[in-house]
N, C-alpha and C positions, 0 to 999 in steps of 0.2 A: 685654758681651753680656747684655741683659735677656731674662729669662725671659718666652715669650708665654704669654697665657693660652687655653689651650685644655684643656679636659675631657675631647674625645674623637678617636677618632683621624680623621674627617671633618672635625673642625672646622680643621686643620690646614690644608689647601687651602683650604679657604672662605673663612680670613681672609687669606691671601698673595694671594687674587682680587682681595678688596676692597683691600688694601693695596701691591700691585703687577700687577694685571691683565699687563700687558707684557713682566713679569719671566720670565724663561728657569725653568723649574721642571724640564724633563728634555730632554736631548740623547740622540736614538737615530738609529744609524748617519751621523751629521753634520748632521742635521735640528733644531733645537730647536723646542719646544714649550712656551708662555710659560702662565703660570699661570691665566688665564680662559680659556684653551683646555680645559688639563687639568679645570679644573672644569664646563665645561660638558659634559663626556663624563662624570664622575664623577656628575653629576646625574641625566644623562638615563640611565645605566646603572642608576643606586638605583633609580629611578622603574621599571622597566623588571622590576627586581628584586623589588622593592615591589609589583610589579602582580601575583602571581606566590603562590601559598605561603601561609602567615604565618610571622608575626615569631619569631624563634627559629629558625626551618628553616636547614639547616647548606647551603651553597653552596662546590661544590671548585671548585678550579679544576688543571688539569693542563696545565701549561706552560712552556716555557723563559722567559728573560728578553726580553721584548718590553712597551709601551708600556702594551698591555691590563693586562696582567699589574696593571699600576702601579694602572691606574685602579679596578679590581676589589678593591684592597687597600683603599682606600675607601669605592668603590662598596658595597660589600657591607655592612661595619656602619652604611654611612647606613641602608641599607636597615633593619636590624634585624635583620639577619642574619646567623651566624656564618662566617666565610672556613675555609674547610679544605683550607691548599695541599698539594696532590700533591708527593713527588718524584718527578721525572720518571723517574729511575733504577732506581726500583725495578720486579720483574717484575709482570705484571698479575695473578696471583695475591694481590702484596702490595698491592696499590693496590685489588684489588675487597674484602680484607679491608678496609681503611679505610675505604670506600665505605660499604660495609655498618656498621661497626663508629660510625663517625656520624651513619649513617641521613642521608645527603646526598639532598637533594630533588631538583639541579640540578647539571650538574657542566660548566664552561666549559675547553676546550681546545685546543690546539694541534691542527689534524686528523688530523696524521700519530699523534700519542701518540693520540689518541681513538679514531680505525680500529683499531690494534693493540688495542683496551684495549675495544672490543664487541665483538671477535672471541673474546672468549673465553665461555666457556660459560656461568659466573657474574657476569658481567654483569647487575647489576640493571634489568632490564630497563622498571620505571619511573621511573628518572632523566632526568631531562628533559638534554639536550646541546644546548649551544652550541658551535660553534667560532670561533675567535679570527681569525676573516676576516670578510668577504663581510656573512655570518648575523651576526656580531656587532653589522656595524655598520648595517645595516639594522634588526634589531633594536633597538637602542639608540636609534636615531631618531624612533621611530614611538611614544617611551613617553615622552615629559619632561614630563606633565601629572599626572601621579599622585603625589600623598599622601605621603610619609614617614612613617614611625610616628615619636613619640615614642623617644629609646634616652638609657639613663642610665650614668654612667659608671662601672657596676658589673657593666654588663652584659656577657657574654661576646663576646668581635670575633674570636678564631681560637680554631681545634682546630689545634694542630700537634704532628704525631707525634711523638714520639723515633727514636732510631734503632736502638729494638730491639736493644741491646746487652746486657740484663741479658733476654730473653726478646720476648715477643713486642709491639711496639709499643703505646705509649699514645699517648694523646690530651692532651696538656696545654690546658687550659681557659686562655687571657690573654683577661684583662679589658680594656674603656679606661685603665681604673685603671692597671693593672698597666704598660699598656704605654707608659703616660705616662710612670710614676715610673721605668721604666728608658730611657726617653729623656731627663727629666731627671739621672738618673744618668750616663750617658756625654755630656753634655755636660758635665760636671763636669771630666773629664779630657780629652777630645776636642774644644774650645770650634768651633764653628763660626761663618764670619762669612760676612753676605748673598752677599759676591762670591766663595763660594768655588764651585769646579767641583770635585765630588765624583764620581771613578771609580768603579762600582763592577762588578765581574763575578762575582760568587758569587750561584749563585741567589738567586731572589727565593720560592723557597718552603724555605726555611731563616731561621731567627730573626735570620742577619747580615742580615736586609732593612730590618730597624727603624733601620740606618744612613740607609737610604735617608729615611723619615720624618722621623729626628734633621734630615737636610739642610734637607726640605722645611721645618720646626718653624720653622728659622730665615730661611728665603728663600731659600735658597743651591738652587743647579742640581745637578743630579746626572747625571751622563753616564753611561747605562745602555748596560751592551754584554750579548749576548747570552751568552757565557760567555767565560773567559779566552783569550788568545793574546798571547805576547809581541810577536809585529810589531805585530798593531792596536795594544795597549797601550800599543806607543812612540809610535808614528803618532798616537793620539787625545792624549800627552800634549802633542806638538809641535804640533801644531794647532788644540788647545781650551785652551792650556795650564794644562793640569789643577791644580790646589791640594792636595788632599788625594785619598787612595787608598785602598783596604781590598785587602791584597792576603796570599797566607800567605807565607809566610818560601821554600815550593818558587817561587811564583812571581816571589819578589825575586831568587831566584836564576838563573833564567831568562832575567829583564832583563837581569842585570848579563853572564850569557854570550851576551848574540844577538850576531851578527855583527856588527849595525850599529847596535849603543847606544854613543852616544854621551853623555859628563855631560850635556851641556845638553836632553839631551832630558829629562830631570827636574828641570830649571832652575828648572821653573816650582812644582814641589813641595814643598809643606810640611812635610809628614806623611802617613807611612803605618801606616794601624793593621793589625797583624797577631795573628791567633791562630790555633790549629789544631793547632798543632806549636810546639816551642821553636826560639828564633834561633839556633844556630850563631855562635860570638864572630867565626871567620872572615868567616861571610856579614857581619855589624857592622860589620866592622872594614875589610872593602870598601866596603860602601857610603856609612861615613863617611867614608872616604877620600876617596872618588870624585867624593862629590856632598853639597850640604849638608841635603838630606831628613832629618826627623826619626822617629823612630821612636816606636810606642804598642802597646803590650799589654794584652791584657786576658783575666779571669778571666770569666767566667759559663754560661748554659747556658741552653737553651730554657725549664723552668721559672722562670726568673728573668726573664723575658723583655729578656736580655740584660745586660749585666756588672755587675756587684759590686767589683770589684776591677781595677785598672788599676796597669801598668808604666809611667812616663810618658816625655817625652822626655828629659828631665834624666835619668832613671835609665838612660837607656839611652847618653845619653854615659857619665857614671858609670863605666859596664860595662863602655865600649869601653876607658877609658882608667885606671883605677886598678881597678875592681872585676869582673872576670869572674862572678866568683859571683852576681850579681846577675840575668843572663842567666837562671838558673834558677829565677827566681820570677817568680810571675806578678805581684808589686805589690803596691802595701797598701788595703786594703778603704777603698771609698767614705763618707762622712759618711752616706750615703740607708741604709747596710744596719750592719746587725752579724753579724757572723761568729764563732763559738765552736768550739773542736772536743771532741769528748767521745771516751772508750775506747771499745773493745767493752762495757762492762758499764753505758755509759748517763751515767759521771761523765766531769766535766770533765777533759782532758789535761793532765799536768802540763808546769809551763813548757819550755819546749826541744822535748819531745815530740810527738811526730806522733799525729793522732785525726783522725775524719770529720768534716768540714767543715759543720760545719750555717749556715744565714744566714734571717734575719731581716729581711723588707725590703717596703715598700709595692708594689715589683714582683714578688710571688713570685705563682705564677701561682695561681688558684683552687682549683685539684685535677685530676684525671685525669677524663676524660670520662665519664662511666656507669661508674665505676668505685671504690666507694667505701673497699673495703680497699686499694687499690692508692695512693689518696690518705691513707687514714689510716696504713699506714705514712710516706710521704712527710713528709708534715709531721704534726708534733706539736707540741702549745701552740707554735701560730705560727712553730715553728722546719721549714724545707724540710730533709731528710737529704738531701746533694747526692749520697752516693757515695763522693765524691773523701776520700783519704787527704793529709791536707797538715798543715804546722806553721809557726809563725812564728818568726821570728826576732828578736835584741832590738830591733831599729829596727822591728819591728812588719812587715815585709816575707812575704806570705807563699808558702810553698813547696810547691808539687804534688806528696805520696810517690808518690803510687799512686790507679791508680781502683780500689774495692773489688774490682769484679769481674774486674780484671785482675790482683790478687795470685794469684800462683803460689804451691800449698802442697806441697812437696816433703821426704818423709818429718817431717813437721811444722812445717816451716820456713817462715815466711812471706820469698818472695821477691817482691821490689817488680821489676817488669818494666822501667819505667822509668828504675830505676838501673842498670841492668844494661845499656839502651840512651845511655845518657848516658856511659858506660864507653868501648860500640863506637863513639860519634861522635868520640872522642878518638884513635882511630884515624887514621893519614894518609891509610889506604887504603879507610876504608869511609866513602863518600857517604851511605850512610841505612839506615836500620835499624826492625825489629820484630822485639820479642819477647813470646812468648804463653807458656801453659802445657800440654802436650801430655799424655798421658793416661802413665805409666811402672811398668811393672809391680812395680819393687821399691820406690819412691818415693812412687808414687799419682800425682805430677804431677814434669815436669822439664821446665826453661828448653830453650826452641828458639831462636833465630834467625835472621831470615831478613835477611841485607846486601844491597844494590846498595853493589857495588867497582866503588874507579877502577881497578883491575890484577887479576890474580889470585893470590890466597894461599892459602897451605892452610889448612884449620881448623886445626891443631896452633899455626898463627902466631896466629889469633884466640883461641886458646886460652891462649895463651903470656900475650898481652894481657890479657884477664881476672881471671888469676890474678894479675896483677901489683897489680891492685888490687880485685879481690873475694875474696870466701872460697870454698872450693870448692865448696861445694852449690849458689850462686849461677852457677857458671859453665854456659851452655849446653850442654848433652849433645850438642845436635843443630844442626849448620848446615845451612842454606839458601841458596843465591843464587837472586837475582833481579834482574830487570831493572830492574822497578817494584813500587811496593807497591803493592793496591790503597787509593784514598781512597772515604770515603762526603760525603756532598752538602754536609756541612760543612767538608770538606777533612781531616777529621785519618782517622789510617790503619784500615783496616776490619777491625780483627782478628777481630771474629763472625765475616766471608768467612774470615780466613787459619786461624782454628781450624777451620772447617767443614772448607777445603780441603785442610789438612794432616794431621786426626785421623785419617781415612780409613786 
C-alpha cells in the first residue's frame, strides 16, 4: 500500500478523479456513485461556497448521513472555508450555542433538523440556510465558474465540538495537516486496499468520518448508510459484499443476535474496527467462532483527529485464545505519535503506574476555537493533556484507568469507575453497565450503578459480586436498572445525561 500524495483534504477526490474517474467512491441506499461524479458536485458546491463570504468564514452543516453530507466535507475546505458539523442529536438550544459560538455564516441541512432549529427564538437570524434537497442542488448548479481561493495545508478545515463532558463544549480547530497525519496514522494499522467496500453508519459529523476519507485516500468505496440497523447491515453486507466495517462492539452484538444472521453473511468481511466501549471476551469469542472477521481497536479522540494508538488483529486473536487481558487495552501507540504519562504534580509516572495520558503527534489538533486558555491548558510545550488516566504495560501495551473526570472521590478515595464496571461485566447476569459519581452526604461522592440484566437479581447479589473482588468503598451504594443506557453521537455511554438525570 503506497502512500498518496496529498496535502489537503480536497486534494483526496481530485486525484482518485484523475486516476480512476469510473471508480465507485460511495454507495448510498444501493446506488453507487463513481468518483468524477463525486467530484464534479464537490467542485461546483466550493465554487458555489467560494461565491459567498470570505475565506476563513466557518460553514455548518446540520445533518444525518446522506451523500451531500460527503460532498460538503470537501466542498467546504476547497472553498477556504471551515466545516463545522452539527450533531444532529443535540437540542437547538445546544446547536444555536455553537452556531453562535463559531460565528457560522452559512449553515446547510437537513429540512426537517433546520425547521425545528429556526423555530427557536435565538436563532441567528443572519445565517444564510440551505437545505439538503431541491435548494441544494439547484443551487450548486448555477455556481461551477467561480474561483477557489488559494488554502495551505496549515490552514484550519473543521471546528468540531466535543461532547461537553468536562463543561460546556469546545471547538477543536483540525488542520489539513492535522487531519492528513492522522489518516496516515490509521492506515498504519487499518491498511486499506483499492477494492475494499467500506461500511460505514456512525455519523458523519463525528471525528469516526475521517474513516470515510482514510477510504477515499486510497480508492476504495465506502457504503454510506444513513445510520445503524442490523437487518440493513446484513442485507448491504450480502449484496455489496462488504470488505471492512467500523462498527461499536453494541452493534457486533446485535448482528450476531438477529434472527436471520447467518456466517456467510459476513463472508465477505475482513475487518471490523471498533471503539466506543470495550469488547466483551464473550462477544470475541463468538464472533471468532462464528465467522473469520478480524477485529481492530483503537485509542484516540476528536483532538487527535483520530487514533494514536491501535489494538490490532493479531492482538485480538491473542486475546481470544491465550490472553484475555489484552481485551482491556486499547494497543500500543503508533510510530506517528509519542505518548507519555505524568502524576498529578506534572512529573513522569513511575514504571507500572497509571498517570494522564499526554501525546505528542503531527495530528494533534490546533487548539480550541476562540478560546485561548482553554487551549493553553490543553496542550503544553506540544504535549495535548488527553484526560484519560491510563498505564503501560511491559510489552508496551497500553491500558485506559479512568477518564479524569469520571474518577469518583469518595471520603478521599480515588475510585476509577471503570474498574468498578469491568467487575459488573464479569457478571452472568449483567448485559452492560455504568457507573458515575453521585453527590453523598457522608462521603462527598459514592459509586452508583446503573445495569441492563439478562434476569432479575437483588442488589445484595450484585453486592455480594463486588466485594468479591473490590474493596468496600469501591463497591456501589446505589443500584439502578435500566433498559438502556443512554449513548452520545460517538457511541460510548453519556454519563453527563446519566449524572444530570440521576443527581436530581
Amino acid at each position: 500500500m503506497t502512500e498518496p500524495n496529498c496535502e489537503q483534504l480536497h486534494h483526496i477526490i481530485a486525484r482518485q478523479a484523475s486516476l480512476q474517474p469510473g471508480g465507485i467512491a460511495l454507495w448510498w441506499q444501493g446506488a453507487p456513485v463513481d468518483y468524477a461524479t463525486l467530484q464534479h458536485n464537490i467542485a461546483a458546491t466550493a465554487a458555489g461556497i467560494a461565491g459567498t463570504g470570505a475565506t476563513g468564514d466557518r460553514i455548518a452543516v446540520l445533518s444525518w448521513n446522506c451523500p451531500e453530507f460527503v460532498e460538503l466535507i470537501y466542498a467546504i475546505p476547497a472553498a477556504g472555508r471551515i466545516m463545522v458539523p452539527l450533531n444532529a442529536r443535540l437540542a437547538p438550544a445546544e446547536l444555536i450555542y455553537q452556531l453562535r459560538s463559531s460565528e457560522a455564516t452559512c449553515l446547510f441541512g437537513d429540512r426537517a433538523l433546520l425547521t425545528a432549529l429556526q423555530g427557536h427564538a435565538d436563532f441567528p437570524a443572519d445565517t444564510r440556510v440551505v437545505t439538503l434537497d431541491a435548494e441544494y442542488v439547484n443551487w450548486r448548479a448555477t455556481t461551477d465558474k467561480i474561483a477557489l481561493p488559494q488554502t495551505r495545508a496549515d490552514d484550519p478545515t473543521w471546528i468540531l465540538f466535543t461532547s461537553g463532558s468536562t463543561g460546556r463544549p469546545k471547538g477543536a480547530v483540525l488542520t489539513h495537516q492535522s487531519f492528513m497525519a492522522g489518516l496516515r496514522s490509521a492506515a498504519l494499522a487499518r491498511p486499506v486496499e483499492a477494492t475494499d467496500k467500506y461500511y460505514y453508519p456512525f455519523p458523519l459529523f463525528h471525528v469516526a468520518a475521517h474513516n470515510v476519507l482514510l477510504q477515499h485516500l486510497y480508492g476504495a468505496a465506502v457504503v454510506l448508510a444513513r445510520s445503524f440497523d442490523a437487518t440493513d447491515t446484513l442485507q448491504t453486507c450480502r449484496e455489496l459484499k462488504v470488505t471492512t466495517m467500523s462498527l461499536a462492539p453494541t452493534m457486533i452484538g446485535l448482528l450476531l443476535d438477529h434472527p436471520d444472521f447467518h456466517a456467510e453473511d459476513l463472508a465477505s468481511v475482513r475487518t471490523i474496527g471498533y471503539g466506543a466501549s470495550a469488547m466483551p471476551q464473550t462477544l470475541l469469542q463468538r464472533l471468532l467462532a462464528q465467522t473469520s472477521v478480524g477485529l481492530c481497536q483503537s485509542y484516540g479522540m476528536t483532538e487527535l483527529s483520530g487514533s494514536v494508538a491501535f489494538l490490532t488483529v493479531e492482538d485480538h486473536r491473542e486475546a481470544a485464545h491465550n490472553n484475555p487481558e489484552l481485551l482491556r487495552s486499547v494497543g500500543r501507540p503508533l510510530p506517528t505519535a509519542q505518548l507519555k504519562l505524568i502524576d498529578d504534580s506534572g512529573a513522569p509516572s513511575a514504571a507500572g503506574e497509571a498517570g494522564e495520558i499526554l501525546v505528542q503527534a503531527e495530528q494533534c489538533m490546533q487548539g480550541y476555537w476562540q478560546d485561548a486558555d482553554a487551549t493553553k491548558k490543553a496542550i503544553t510545550d506540544g504535549w495535548l493533556h488527553t484526560g484519560d488516566i491510563g498505564r503501560f504495560d511491559e510489552a508496551g501495551y497500553l491500558f485506559i484507568v479512568d477518564r479524569k473526570k469520571d474518577m469518583i472521590i469518595s471520603g478521599g478515595e480515588n475510585i476509577a469507575s471503570r474498574e468498578i464496571e469491568e467487575v459488573l461485566r464479569r457478571h452472568p447476569d449483567v448485559a452492560d453497565c455504568a457507573v458515575i459519581g453521585l453527590v453523598d452526604p457522608k462521603w462527598g461522592e459514592s459509586a452508583c450503578a446503573l445495569v441492563r440484566l439478562t434476569r432479575a437479581i437483588s442488589d445484595q447479589a450484585l453486592t455480594a459480586h463486588c466485594r468479591k473482588l473490590l474493596a468496600g468503598y469501591k463497591t456501589p451504594k446505589r443500584w439502578i436498572r435500566i433498559d438502556e443506557l443512554p449513548l452520545n453521537a460517538s457511541g460510548k455511554v453519556d454519563k453527563p445525561l446519566l449524572r444530570q438525570t440521576y443527581s436530581r
